[in-house]
PyMOL CGO cylinders between C-alpha atoms (Angstrom):
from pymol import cmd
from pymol.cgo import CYLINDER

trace = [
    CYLINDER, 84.10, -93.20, -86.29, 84.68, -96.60, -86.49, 0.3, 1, 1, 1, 1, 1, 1,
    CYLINDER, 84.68, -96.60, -86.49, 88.51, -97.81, -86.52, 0.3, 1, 1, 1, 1, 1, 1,
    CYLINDER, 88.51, -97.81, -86.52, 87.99, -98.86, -90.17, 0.3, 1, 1, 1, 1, 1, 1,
    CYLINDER, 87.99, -98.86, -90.17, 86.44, -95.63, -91.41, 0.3, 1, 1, 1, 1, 1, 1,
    CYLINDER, 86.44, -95.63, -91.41, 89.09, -93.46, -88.88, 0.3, 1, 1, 1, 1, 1, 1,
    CYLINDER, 89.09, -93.46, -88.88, 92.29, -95.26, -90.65, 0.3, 1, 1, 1, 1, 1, 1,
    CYLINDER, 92.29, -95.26, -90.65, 90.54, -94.67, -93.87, 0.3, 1, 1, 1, 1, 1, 1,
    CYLINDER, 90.54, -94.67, -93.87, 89.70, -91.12, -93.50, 0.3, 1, 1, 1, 1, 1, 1,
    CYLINDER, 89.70, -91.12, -93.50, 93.72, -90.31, -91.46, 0.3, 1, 1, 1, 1, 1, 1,
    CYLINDER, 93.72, -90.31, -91.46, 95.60, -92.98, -93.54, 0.3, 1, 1, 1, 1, 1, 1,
    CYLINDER, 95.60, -92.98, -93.54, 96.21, -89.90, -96.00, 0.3, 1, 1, 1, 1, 1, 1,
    CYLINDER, 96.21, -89.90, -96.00, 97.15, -87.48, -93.42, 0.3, 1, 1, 1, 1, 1, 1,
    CYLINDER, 97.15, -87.48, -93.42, 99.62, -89.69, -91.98, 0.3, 1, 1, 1, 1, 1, 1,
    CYLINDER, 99.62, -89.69, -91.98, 101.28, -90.45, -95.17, 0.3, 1, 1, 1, 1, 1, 1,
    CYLINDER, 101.28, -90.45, -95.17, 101.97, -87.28, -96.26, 0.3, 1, 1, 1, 1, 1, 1,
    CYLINDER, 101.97, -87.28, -96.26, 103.85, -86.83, -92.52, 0.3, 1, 1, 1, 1, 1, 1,
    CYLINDER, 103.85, -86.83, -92.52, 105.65, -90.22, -92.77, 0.3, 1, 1, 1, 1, 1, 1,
    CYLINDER, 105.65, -90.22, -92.77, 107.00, -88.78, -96.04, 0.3, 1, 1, 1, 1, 1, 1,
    CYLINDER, 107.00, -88.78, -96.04, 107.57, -85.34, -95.35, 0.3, 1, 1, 1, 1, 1, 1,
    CYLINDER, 107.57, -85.34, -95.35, 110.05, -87.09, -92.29, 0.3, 1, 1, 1, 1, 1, 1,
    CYLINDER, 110.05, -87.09, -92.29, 107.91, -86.18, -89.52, 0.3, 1, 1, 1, 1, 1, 1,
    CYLINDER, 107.91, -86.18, -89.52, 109.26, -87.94, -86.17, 0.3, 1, 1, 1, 1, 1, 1,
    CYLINDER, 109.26, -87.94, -86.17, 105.66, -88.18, -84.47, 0.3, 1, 1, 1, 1, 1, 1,
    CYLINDER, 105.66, -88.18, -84.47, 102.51, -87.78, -85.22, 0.3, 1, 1, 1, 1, 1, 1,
    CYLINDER, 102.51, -87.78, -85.22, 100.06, -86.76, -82.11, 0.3, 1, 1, 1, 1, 1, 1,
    CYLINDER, 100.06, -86.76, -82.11, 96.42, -87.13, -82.60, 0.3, 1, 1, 1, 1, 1, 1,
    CYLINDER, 96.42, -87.13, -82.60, 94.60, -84.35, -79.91, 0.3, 1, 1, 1, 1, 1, 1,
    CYLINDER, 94.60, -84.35, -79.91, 91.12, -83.88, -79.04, 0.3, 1, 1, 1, 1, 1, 1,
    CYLINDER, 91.12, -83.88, -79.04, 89.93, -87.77, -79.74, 0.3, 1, 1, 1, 1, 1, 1,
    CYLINDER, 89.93, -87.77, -79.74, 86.20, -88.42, -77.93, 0.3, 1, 1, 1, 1, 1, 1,
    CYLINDER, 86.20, -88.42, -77.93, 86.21, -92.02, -78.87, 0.3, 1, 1, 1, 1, 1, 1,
    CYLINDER, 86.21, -92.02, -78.87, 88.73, -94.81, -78.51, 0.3, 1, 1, 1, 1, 1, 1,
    CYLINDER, 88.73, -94.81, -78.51, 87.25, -96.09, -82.35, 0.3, 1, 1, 1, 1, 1, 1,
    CYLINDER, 87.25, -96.09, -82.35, 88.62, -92.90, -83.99, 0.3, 1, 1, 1, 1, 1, 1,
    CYLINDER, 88.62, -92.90, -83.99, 92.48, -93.47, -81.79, 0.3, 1, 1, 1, 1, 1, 1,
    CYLINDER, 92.48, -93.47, -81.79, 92.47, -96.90, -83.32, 0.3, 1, 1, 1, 1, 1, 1,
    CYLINDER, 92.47, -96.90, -83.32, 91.76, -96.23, -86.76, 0.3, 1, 1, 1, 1, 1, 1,
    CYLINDER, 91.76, -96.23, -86.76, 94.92, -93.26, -86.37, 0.3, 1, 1, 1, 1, 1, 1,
    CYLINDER, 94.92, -93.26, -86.37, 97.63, -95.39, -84.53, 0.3, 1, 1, 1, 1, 1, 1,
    CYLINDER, 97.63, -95.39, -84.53, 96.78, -98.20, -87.32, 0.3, 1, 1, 1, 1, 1, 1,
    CYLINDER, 96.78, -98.20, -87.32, 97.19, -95.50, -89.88, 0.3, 1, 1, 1, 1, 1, 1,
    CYLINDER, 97.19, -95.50, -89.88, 100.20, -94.96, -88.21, 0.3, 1, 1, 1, 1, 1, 1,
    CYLINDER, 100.20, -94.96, -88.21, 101.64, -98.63, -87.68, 0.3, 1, 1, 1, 1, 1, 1,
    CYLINDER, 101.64, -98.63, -87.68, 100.65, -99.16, -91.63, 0.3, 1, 1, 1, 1, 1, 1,
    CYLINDER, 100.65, -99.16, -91.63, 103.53, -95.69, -92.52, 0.3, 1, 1, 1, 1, 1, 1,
    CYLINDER, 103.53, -95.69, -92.52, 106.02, -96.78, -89.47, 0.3, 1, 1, 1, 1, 1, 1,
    CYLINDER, 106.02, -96.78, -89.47, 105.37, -93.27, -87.51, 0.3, 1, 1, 1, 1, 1, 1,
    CYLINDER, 105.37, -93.27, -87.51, 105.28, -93.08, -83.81, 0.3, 1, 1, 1, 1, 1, 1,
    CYLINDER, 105.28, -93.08, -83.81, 101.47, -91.86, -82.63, 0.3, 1, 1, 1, 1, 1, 1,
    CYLINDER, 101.47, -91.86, -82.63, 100.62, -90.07, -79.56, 0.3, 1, 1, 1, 1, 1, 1,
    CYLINDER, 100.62, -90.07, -79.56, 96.91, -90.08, -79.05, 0.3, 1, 1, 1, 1, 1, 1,
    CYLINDER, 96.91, -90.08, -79.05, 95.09, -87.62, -76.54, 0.3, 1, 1, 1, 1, 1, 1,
    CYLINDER, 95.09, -87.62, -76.54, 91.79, -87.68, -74.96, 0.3, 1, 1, 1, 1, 1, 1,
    CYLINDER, 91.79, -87.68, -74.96, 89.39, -85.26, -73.82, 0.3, 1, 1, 1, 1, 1, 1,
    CYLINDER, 89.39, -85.26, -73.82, 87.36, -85.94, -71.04, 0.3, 1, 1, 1, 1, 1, 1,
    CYLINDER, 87.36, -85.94, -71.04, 83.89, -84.38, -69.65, 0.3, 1, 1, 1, 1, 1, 1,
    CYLINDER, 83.89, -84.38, -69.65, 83.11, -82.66, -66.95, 0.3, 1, 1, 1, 1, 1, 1,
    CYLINDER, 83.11, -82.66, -66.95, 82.89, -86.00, -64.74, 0.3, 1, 1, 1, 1, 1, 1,
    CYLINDER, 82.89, -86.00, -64.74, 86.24, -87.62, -66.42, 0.3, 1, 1, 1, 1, 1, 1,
    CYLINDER, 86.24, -87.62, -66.42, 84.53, -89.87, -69.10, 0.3, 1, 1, 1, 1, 1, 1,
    CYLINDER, 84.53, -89.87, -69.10, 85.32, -89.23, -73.04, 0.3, 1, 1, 1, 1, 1, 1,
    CYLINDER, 85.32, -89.23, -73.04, 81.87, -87.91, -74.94, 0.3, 1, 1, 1, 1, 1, 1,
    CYLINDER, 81.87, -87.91, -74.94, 81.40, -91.43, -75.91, 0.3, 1, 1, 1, 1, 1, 1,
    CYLINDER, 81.40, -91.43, -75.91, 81.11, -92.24, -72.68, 0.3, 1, 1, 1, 1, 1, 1,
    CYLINDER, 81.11, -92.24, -72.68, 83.94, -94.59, -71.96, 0.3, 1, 1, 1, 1, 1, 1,
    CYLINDER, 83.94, -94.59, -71.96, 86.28, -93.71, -69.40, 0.3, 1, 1, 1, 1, 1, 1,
    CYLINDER, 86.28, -93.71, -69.40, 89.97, -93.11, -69.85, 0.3, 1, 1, 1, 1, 1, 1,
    CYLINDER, 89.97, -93.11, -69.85, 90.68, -96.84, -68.55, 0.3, 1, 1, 1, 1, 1, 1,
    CYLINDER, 90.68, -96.84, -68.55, 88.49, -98.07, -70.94, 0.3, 1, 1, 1, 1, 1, 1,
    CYLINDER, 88.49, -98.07, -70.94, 89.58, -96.04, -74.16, 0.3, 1, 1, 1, 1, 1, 1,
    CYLINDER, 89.58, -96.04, -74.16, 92.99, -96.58, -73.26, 0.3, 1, 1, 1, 1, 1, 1,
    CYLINDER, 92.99, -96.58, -73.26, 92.77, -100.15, -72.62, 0.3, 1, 1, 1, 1, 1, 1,
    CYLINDER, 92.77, -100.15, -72.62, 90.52, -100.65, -76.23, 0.3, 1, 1, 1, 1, 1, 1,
    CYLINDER, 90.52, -100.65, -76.23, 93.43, -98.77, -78.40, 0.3, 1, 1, 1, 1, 1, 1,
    CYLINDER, 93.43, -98.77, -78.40, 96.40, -100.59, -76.75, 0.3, 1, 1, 1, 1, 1, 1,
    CYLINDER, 96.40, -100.59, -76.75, 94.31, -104.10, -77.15, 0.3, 1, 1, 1, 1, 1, 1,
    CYLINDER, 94.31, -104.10, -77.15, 93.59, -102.97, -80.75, 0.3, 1, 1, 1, 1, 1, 1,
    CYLINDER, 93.59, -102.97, -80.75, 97.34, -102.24, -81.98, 0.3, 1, 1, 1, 1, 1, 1,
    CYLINDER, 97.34, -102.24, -81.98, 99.21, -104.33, -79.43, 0.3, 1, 1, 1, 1, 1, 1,
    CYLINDER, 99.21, -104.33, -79.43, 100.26, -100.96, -77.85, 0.3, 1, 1, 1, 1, 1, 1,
    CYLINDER, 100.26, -100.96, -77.85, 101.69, -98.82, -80.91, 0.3, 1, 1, 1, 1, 1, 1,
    CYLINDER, 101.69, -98.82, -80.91, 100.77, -96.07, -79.27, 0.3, 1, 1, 1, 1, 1, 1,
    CYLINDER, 100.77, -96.07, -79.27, 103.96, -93.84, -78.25, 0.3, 1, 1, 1, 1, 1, 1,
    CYLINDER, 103.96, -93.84, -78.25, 101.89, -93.05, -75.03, 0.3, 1, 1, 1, 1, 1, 1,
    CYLINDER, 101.89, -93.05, -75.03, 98.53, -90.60, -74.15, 0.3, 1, 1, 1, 1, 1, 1,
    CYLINDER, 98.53, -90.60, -74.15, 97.86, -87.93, -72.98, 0.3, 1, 1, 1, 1, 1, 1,
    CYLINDER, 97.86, -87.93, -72.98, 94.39, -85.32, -71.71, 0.3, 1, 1, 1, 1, 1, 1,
    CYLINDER, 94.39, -85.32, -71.71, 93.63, -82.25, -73.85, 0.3, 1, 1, 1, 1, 1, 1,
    CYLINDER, 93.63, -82.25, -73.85, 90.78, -79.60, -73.64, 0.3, 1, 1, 1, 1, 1, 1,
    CYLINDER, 90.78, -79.60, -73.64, 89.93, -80.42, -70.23, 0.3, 1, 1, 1, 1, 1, 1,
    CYLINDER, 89.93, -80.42, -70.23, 90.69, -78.60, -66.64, 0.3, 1, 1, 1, 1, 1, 1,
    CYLINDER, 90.69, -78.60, -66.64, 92.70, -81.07, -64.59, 0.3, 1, 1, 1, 1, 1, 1,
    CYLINDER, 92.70, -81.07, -64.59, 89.65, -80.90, -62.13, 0.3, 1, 1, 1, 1, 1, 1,
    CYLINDER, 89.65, -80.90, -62.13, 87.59, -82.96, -64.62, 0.3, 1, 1, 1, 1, 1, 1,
    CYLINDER, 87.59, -82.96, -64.62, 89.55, -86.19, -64.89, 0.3, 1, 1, 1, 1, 1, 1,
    CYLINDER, 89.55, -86.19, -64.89, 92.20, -85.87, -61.72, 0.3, 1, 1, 1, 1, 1, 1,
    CYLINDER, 92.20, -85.87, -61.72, 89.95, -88.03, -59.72, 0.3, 1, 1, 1, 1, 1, 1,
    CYLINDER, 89.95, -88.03, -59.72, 89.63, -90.34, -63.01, 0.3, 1, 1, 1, 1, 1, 1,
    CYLINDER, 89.63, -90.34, -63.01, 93.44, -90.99, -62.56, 0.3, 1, 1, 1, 1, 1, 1,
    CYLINDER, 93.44, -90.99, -62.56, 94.21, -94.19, -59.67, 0.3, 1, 1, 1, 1, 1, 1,
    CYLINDER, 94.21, -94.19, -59.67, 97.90, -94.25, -58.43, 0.3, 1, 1, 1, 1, 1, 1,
    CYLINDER, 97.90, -94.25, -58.43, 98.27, -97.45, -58.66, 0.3, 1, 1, 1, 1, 1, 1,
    CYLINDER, 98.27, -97.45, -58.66, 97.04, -98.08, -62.10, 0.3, 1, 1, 1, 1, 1, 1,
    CYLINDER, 97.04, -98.08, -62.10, 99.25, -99.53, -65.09, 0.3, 1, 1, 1, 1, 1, 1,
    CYLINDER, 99.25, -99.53, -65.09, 96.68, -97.72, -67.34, 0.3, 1, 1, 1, 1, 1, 1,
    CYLINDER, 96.68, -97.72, -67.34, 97.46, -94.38, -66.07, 0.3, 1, 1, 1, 1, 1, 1,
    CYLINDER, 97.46, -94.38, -66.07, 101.24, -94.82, -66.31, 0.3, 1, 1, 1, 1, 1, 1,
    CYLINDER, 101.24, -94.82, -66.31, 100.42, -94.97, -70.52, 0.3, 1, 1, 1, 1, 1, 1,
    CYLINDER, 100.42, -94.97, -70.52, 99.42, -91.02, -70.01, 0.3, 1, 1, 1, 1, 1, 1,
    CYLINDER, 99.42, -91.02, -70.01, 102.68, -88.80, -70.37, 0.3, 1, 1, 1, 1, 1, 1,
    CYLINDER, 102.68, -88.80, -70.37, 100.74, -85.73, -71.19, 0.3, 1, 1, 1, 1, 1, 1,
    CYLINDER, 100.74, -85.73, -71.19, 98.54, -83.16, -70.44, 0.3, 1, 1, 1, 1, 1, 1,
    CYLINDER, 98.54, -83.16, -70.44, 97.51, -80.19, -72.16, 0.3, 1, 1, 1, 1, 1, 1,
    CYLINDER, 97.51, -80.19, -72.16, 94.68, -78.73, -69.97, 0.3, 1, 1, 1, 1, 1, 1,
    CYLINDER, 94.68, -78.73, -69.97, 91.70, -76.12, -70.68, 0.3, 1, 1, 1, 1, 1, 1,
    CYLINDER, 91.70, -76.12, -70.68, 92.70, -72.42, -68.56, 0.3, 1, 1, 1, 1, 1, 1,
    CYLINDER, 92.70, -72.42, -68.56, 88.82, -72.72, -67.73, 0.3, 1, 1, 1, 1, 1, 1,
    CYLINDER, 88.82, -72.72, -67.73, 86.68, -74.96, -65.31, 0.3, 1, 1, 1, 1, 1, 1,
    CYLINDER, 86.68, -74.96, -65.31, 83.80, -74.68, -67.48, 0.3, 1, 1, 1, 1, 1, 1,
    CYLINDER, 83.80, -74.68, -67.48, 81.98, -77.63, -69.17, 0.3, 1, 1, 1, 1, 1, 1,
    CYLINDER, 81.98, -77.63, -69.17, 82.32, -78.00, -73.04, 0.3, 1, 1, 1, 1, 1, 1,
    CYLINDER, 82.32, -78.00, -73.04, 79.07, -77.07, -73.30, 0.3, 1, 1, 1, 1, 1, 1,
    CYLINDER, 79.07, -77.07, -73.30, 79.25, -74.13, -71.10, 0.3, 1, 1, 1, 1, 1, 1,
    CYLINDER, 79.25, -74.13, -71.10, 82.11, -73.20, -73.09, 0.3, 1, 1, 1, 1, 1, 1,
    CYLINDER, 82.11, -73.20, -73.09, 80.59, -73.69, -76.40, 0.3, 1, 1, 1, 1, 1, 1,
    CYLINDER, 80.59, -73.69, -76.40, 77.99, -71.18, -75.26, 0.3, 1, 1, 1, 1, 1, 1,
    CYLINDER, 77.99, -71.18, -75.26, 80.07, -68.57, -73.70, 0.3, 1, 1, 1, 1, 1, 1,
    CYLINDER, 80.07, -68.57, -73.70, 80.54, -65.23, -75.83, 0.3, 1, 1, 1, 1, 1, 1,
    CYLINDER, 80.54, -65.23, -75.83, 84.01, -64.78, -74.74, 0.3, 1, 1, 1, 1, 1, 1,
    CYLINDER, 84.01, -64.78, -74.74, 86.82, -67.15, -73.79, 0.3, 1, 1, 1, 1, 1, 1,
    CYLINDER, 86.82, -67.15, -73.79, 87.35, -68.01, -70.38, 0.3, 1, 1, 1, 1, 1, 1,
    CYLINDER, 87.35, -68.01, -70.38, 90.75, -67.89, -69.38, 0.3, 1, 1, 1, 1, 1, 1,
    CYLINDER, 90.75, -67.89, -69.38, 90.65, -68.94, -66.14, 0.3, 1, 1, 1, 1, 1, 1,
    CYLINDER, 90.65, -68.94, -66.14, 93.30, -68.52, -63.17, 0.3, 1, 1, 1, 1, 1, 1,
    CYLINDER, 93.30, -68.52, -63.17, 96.93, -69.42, -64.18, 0.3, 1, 1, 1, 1, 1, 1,
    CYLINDER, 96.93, -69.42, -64.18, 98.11, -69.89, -61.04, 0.3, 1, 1, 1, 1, 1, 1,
    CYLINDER, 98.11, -69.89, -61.04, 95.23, -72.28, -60.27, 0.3, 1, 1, 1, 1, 1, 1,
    CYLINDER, 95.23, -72.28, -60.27, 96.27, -73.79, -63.08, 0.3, 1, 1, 1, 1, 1, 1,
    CYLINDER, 96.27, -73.79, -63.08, 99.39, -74.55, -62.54, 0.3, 1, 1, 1, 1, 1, 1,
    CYLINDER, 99.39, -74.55, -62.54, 98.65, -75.59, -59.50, 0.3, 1, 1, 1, 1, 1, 1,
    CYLINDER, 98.65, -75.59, -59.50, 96.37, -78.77, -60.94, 0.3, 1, 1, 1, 1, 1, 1,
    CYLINDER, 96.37, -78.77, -60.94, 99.42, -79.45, -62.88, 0.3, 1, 1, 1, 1, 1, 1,
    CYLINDER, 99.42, -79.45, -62.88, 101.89, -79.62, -60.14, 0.3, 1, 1, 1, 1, 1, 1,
    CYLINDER, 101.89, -79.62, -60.14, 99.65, -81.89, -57.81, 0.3, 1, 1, 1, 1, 1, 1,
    CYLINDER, 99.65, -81.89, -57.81, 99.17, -83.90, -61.03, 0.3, 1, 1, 1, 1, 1, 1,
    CYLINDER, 99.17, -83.90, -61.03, 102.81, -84.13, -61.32, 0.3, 1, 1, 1, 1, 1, 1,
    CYLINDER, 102.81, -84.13, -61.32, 103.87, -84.70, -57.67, 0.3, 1, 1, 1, 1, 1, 1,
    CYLINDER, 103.87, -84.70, -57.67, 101.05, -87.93, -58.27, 0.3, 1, 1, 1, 1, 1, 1,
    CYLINDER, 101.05, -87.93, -58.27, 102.29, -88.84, -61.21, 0.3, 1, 1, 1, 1, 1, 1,
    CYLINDER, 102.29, -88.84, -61.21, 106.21, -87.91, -62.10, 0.3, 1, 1, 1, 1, 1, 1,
    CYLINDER, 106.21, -87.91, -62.10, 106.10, -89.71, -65.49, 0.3, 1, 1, 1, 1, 1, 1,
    CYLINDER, 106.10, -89.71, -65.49, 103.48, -86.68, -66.72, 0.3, 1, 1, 1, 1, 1, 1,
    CYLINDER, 103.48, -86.68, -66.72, 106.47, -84.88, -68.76, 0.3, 1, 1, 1, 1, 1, 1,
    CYLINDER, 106.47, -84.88, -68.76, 104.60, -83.58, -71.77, 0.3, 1, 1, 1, 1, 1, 1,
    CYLINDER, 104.60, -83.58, -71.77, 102.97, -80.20, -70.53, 0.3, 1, 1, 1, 1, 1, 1,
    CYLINDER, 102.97, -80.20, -70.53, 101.10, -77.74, -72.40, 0.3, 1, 1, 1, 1, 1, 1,
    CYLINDER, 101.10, -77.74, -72.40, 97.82, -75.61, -73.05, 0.3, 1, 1, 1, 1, 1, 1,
    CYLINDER, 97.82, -75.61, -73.05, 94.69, -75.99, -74.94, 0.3, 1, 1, 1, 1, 1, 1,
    CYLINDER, 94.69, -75.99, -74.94, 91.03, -74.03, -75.00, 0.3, 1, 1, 1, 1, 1, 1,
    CYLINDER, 91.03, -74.03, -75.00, 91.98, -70.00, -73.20, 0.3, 1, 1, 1, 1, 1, 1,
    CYLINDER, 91.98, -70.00, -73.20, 95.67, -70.58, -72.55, 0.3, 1, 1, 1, 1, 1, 1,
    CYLINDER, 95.67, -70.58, -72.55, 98.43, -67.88, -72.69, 0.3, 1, 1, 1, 1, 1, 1,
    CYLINDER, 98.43, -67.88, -72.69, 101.75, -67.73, -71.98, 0.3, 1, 1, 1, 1, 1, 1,
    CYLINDER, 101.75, -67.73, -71.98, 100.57, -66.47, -68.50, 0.3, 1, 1, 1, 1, 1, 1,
    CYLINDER, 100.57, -66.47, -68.50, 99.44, -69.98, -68.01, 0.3, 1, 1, 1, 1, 1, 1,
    CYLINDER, 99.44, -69.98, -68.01, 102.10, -71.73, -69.44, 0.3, 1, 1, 1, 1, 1, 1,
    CYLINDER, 102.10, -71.73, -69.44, 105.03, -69.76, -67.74, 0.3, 1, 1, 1, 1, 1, 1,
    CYLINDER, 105.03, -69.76, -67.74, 103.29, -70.33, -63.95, 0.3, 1, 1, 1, 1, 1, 1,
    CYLINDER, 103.29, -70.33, -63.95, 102.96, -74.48, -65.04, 0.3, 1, 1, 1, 1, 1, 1,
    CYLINDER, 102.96, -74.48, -65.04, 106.77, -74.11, -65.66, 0.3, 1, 1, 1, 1, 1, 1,
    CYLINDER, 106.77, -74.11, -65.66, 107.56, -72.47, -62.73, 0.3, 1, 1, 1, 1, 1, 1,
    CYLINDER, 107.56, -72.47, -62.73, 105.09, -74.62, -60.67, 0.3, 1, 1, 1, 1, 1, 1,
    CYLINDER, 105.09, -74.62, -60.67, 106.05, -77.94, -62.05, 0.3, 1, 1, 1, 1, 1, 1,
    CYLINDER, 106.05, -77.94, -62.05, 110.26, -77.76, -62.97, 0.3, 1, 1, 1, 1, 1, 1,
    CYLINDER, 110.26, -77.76, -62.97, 111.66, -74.61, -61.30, 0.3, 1, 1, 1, 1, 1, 1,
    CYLINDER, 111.66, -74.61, -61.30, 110.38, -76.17, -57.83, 0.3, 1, 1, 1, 1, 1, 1,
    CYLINDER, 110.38, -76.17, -57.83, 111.38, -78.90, -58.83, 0.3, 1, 1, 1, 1, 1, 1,
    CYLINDER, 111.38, -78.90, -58.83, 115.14, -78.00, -59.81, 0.3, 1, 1, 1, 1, 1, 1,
    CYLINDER, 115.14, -78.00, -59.81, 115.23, -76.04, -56.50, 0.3, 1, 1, 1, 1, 1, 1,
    CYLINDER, 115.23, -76.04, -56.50, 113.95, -78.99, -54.68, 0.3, 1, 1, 1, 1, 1, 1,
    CYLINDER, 113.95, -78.99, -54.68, 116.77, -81.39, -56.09, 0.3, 1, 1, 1, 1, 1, 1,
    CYLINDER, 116.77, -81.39, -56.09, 119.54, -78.50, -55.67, 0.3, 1, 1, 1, 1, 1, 1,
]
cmd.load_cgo(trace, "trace")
């Protein structure tokens, strides 16, 4: 989608939330910065704060082919920043970690992550007769290597063969270490 055809087509949407008194609106899934632009102007245009997230292939790049620098840098240029902040969905944490500097303003914009249970490839997924749920302890340990990197990650969550096995060892992994760390 272009960003005129994306505010367009999620100007309605995000109406009916600015209305109904919603604090945030989060866009999840987005494969092309054009689409995240068209949403956070949607969003500017009702007053709502937008989260946008990204998924990324198997070698850290959105399906349009621009990488998370890049998408992040064209939405931000595009609405002056409106954006609340990013974050990664429907990807495992080993398909964009290594897309994620240190020392990059860019990557300081992503506060969230809400990663896929499996290592599998969207496509491999999309052909797969059952869901793969992966390891949770794995898991959660992508997310508290992610964190250690990157302390301003504080939105956590699951997408694509989650549980609350998975969610319950990123907690424990990521904040009760943490807590008993600082104690």
């Amino acid at each position: 989608m272009t960003p005129g055809v994306a505010h367009a087509y999620h100007a309605a949407q995000i109406r009916v939330f600015a209305a109904a008194g919603a604090d945030l609106a989060t866009a999840i899934t987005m494969t092309n910065s054009g689409e995240a632009i068209g949403i956070v102007r949607a969003a500017q245009a009702e007053r709502l704060p937008v989260v946008i997230s990204f998924t990324v292939e198997t070698d850290g790049r959105l399906p349009s082919g621009e990488t998370l620098a890049e998408a992040i840098a064209a939405v931000d240029g595009e609405t002056d920043g409106a954006a609340q902040y990013f974050m990664i969905n429907c990807a495992h944490p080993s398909h964009f970690a290594g897309a994620l500097p240190a020392e990059s303003a860019w990557v300081a914009r992503i506060r969230g992550i809400r990663a896929n249970a499996s290592t599998c490839s969207h496509a491999e997924l999309d052909e797969a007769a059952t869901l793969d749920a992966g390891d949770p302890v794995d898991l959660a340990r992508w997310y508290r290597r992610l964190r250690e990197r990157f302390g301003h990650l504080t939105v956590l969550g699951g997408c694509c063969g989650t549980d609350h096995r998975h969610i319950e060892h990123i907690c424990d992994a990521c904040f009760v270490a943490e807590q008993e760390r600082a104690s």
